[in-house]
N, C-alpha and C positions, 0 to 999 in steps of 0.2 A: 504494500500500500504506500503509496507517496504522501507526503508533506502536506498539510497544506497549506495554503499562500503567506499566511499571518503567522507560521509557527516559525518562528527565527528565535535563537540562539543567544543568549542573552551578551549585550555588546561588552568585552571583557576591556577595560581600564589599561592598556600596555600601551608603551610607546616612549616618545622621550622626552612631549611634554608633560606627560604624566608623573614620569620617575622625577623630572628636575622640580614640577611642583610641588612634589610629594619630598625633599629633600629642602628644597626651602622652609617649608610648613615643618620639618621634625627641627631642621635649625634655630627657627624661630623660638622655641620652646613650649613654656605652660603659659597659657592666658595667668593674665592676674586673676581674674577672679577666680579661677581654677584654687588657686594658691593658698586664696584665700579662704573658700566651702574647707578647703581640705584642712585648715588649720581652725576651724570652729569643733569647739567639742562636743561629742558625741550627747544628745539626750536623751539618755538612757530610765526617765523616770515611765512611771507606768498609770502616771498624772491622767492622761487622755481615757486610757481604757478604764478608768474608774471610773469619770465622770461619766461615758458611755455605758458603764454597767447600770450607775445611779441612774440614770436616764429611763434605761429600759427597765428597771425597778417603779418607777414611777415614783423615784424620791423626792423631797424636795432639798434645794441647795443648802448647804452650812452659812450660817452667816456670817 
């Protein structure tokens, strides 16, 4: 059975202005902001899922 017309081959990223952009882009480094998510600490409470539990309890808030 043949192809048909629309089924093509998905268009593969090679060539040389691909590698030079792709070498500039790793040269450049890390966005700032990047730098920056990465150096916030971690919120590790379980604050949220309380309050969603209280929630689905039908409690009312602490004052």
């Amino acid at each position: 059975m043949t192809r048909h017309i629309i089924d093509r081959a998905a268009p593969k990223a090679e060539g040389a202005r691909v590698k030079h952009f792709l070498d500039l882009a790793r040269k450049e480094g890390v966005h700032p902001a990047v730098l920056e998510l990465n150096q916030r600490p971690a919120d590790r409470g379980a604050r949220k899922v309380q309050e969603f539990l209280r929630i689905n309890r039908e409690e009312r808030a602490e004052a």
